[in-house]
C-alpha positions, 0 to 999 in steps of 0.5 A: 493530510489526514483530518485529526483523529478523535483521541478515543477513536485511536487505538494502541497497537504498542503490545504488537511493537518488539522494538530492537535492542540495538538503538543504530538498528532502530535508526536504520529500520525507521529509516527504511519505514519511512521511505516504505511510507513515503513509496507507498503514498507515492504509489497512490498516485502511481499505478505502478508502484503498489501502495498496500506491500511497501505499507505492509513492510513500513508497518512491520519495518516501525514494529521493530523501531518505534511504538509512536510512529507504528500507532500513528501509521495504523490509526492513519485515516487513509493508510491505516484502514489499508494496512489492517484490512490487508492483515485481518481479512487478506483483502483490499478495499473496493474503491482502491481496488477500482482505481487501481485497476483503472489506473493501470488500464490508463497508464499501460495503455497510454504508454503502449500507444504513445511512448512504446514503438517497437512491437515487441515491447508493446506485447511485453508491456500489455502482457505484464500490465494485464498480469498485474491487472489480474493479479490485483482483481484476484484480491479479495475486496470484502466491502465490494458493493453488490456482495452479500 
């Protein structure tokens, strides 16, 4: 759980909030924000499973529903500075970047090796792992250490 927030450290993101007028719609939306949320944490862990998109569309998911849950997700310590950095810079932070890329490393891998027999579902794996590697070695990471 996040360490609370000094109040003069949160920002109010509620201008950016167009709620909807229809209160089932509001519902329906913070409904699928917070599964968003809740597949993004998961994908901290999972290294399949991308973090910043399902991040990305809770935010805009509590943008058309809910003012207090939309400030509380981008003045979040670990999930908001990912959400923001993604919208203002078109980038992701180094260390999440590094893990992500070890966690792929291990996880394809592991499962190549041990869980996978047919040879061909092997290839097809690391094919698609080393896709998602590069895919995600292309974004951009401002705060990457040696830059500058």
């Amino acid at each position: 759980m996040a360490a609370p927030e000094d109040a003069s450290d949160r920002r109010d993101y509620g201008d950016e909030v167009r709620k909807h007028d229809s209160l089932v719609v509001r519902l329906v939306l913070a409904g699928l924000g917070a599964v968003c949320v809740l597949l993004g944490v998961a994908g901290l862990f999972l290294p399949v499973l991308p973090t910043t998109p399902f991040l990305l569309l809770a935010a805009a998911l509590f943008a058309r529903s809910s003012s207090r849950v939309y400030n509380w997700l981008l003045n979040h310590s670990l999930l908001g500075p990912v959400i923001l950095e993604w919208r203002e810079h078109r980038s992701m932070p180094w260390r999440a970047k590094r893990l992500a890329l070890v966690l792929i490393a291990v996880s394809f891998s592991v499962s190549i090796v041990f869980f996978v027999r047919d040879w061909q579902a092997q290839l097809a794996m690391g094919l698609a792992g080393a896709a998602l590697w590069l895919w995600i070695w292309r974004i951009p990471s401002r705060d990457r250490p040696g830059r500058g």
